[in-house]
Steps between C-alpha positions, in 0.01 A plus 500: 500500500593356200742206439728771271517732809551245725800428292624848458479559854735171632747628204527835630510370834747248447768758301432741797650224718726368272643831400409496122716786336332416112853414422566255279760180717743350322725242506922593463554513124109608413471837285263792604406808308439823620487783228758469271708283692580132576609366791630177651642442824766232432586371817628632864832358601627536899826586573646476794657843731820409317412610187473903652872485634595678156310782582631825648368529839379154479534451904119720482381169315595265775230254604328522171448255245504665129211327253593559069172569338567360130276697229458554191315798334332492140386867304212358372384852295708776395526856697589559869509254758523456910705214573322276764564557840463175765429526895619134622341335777613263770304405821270726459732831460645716209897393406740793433555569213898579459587736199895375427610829300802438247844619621702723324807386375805544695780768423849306462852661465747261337923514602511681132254793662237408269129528593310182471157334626420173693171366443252579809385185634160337434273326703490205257229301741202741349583678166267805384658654216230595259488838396118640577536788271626314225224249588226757520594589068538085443288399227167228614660189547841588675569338810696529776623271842625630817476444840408693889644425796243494800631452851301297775451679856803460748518158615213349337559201254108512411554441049288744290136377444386698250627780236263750384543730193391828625440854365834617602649859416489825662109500538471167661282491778471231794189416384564389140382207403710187349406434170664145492648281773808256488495228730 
């Protein structure tokens, strides 16, 4: 055996143990491209159990710490794009990921019988308000923040480790690889 195949062999070897994905780990802040996009994981922020009392139901999110994943997304090329999708990891297991839909506004009748509208309330902690089909026609060079609220397992106070950008979508599979990792 050769000293190039000796080599080859303790690298494959030592991603098999190590759990080598090919994608490319980043510090918070560092920019990866992946077809025509750009993306940089800004920073993750931990909130406290608090921070879900605003939400209807919220009582379902007892016992669970909420973590703000702080993005920002670059079109890098014109035509379509995917925005990224993340799976957040902390002790070893996958975060929930918590989709915080807008609220409509609220129907108000005044003492003159008039019809009116309150403003729905906003979960100001983690703001996504970018519009993906207006992004998806953006000319190369637009940009975009927002931000994902992931929720740790009931009862455990174990911080995210790592955030992957993943395939996402409809056709994502458990099996997809990441092609770049925050930690």
């Amino acid at each position: 055996m050769n000293t190039r195949t000796i080599f080859a062999v303790l690298a494959a070897t030592t991603c098999a143990l190590a759990g080598c994905s090919g994608a490319q780990e980043l510090s918070y802040g560092a920019k990866a491209k992946k077809d025509n996009l750009e993306v940089s994981v800004l920073r993750v922020v931990a909130g406290t159990s608090g921070d879900l009392s605003v939400l209807k139901e919220a009582a379902t999110y007892e016992g669970r710490t909420p973590y703000y994943v702080h993005y920002r997304v670059t079109k890098t090329d014109a035509g379509e794009v995917n925005g990224p999708s993340f799976d957040v990891t902390a002790d070893g297991a996958l975060l929930t990921q918590l989709n915080i839909m807008s609220a409509f506004p609220e129907p108000v009748v005044g003492t003159d019988g008039k019809l009116s509208y309150k403003d729905a309330p906003k979960f100001d902690k983690c703001l996504d308000e970018h519009n993906s089909s207006e992004f998806a026609q953006a000319a190369a060079g637009e940009s975009y923040e927002a931000c994902t609220v992931y929720l740790s397992a009931p009862g455990s106070n174990a911080a995210p480790e790592k955030v992957e950008w993943v395939k996402g979508g409809l056709l994502r599979r458990s099996d997809d690889q990441a092609f770049a990792v925050w930690k």
